[in-house]
C-alpha positions as CSV (number, residue, x, y, z in Angstrom):
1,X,34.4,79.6,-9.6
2,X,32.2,82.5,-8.7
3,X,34.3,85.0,-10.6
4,X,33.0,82.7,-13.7
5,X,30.2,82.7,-13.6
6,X,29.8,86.5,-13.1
7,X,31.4,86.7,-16.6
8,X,28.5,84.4,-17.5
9,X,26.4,87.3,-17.5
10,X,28.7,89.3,-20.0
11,X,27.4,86.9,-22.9
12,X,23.7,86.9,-21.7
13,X,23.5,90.8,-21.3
14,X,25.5,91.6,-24.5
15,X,24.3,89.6,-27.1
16,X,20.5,90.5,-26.9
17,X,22.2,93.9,-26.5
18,X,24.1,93.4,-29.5
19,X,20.9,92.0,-31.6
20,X,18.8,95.1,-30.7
21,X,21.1,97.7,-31.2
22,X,24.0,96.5,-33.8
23,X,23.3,95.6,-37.3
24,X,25.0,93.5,-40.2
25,X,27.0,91.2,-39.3
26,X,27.5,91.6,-35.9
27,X,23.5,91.2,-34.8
28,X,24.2,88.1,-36.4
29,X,26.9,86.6,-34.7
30,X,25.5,87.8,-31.5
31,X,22.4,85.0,-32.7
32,X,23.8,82.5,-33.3
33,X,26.2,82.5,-30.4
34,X,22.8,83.0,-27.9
35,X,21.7,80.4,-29.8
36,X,24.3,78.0,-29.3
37,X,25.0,78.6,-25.9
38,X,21.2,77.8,-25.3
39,X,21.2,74.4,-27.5
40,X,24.4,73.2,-25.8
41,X,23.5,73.9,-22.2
42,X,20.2,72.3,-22.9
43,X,22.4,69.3,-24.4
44,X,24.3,69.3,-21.2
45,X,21.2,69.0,-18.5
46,X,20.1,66.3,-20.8
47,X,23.3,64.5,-20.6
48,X,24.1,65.5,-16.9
49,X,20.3,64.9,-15.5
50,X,21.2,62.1,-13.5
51,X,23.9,63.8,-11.4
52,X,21.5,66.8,-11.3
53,X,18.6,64.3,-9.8
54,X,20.9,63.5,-7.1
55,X,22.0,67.0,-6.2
56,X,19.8,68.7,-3.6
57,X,17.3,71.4,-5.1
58,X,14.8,70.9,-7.8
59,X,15.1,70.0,-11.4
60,X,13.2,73.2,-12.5
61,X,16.6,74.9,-10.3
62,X,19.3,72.4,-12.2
63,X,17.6,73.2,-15.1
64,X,17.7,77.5,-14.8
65,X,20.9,77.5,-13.4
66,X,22.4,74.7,-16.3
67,X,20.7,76.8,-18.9
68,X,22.6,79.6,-17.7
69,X,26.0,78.6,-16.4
70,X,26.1,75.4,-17.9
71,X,29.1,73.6,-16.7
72,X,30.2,76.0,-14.0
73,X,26.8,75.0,-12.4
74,X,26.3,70.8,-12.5
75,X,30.5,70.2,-12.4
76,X,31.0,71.2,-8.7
77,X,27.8,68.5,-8.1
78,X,29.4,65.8,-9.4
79,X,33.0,66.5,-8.0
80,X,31.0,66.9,-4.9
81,X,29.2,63.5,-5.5
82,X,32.2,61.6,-6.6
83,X,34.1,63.1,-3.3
84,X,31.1,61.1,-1.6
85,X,31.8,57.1,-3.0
């Protein structure tokens, strides 16, 4: 899963790229998919803040690391905490 989440950083580091330094169209779609990203992984610690409240580590942690990996970050922790029952 590591691998993943490296590629993470692809979209994080080349869309503000692409915003600065692009224009037209493509500035554009480098927005909205930032922004989308953002609203859905703050969707997801919403949804997901009980298993992250149950994961060791602080919820100011669960929340950097779900804002930037989303998934790949708070689906281990609950595979880990349903392995656990």
């Amino acid at each position: 899963m590591k691998a993943i989440k490296y590629n993470v950083w692809v979209i994080f580091i080349g869309c503000p790229l692409l915003i600065l330094f692009a224009s037209n169209w493509l500035a554009t779609a480098a927005a909205w998919v930032l922004a989308l990203i953002l609203v859905a992984h703050l969707v997801e610690f919403i949804a997901k803040r009980e298993v992250l409240a149950k994961a060791p580590g602080g919820m100011g942690h669960h929340f950097v690391q779900t804002m930037i990996y989303g998934l790949f970050h708070w689906r281990p922790l609950e595979e880990a905490q349903k392995a656990d029952h």
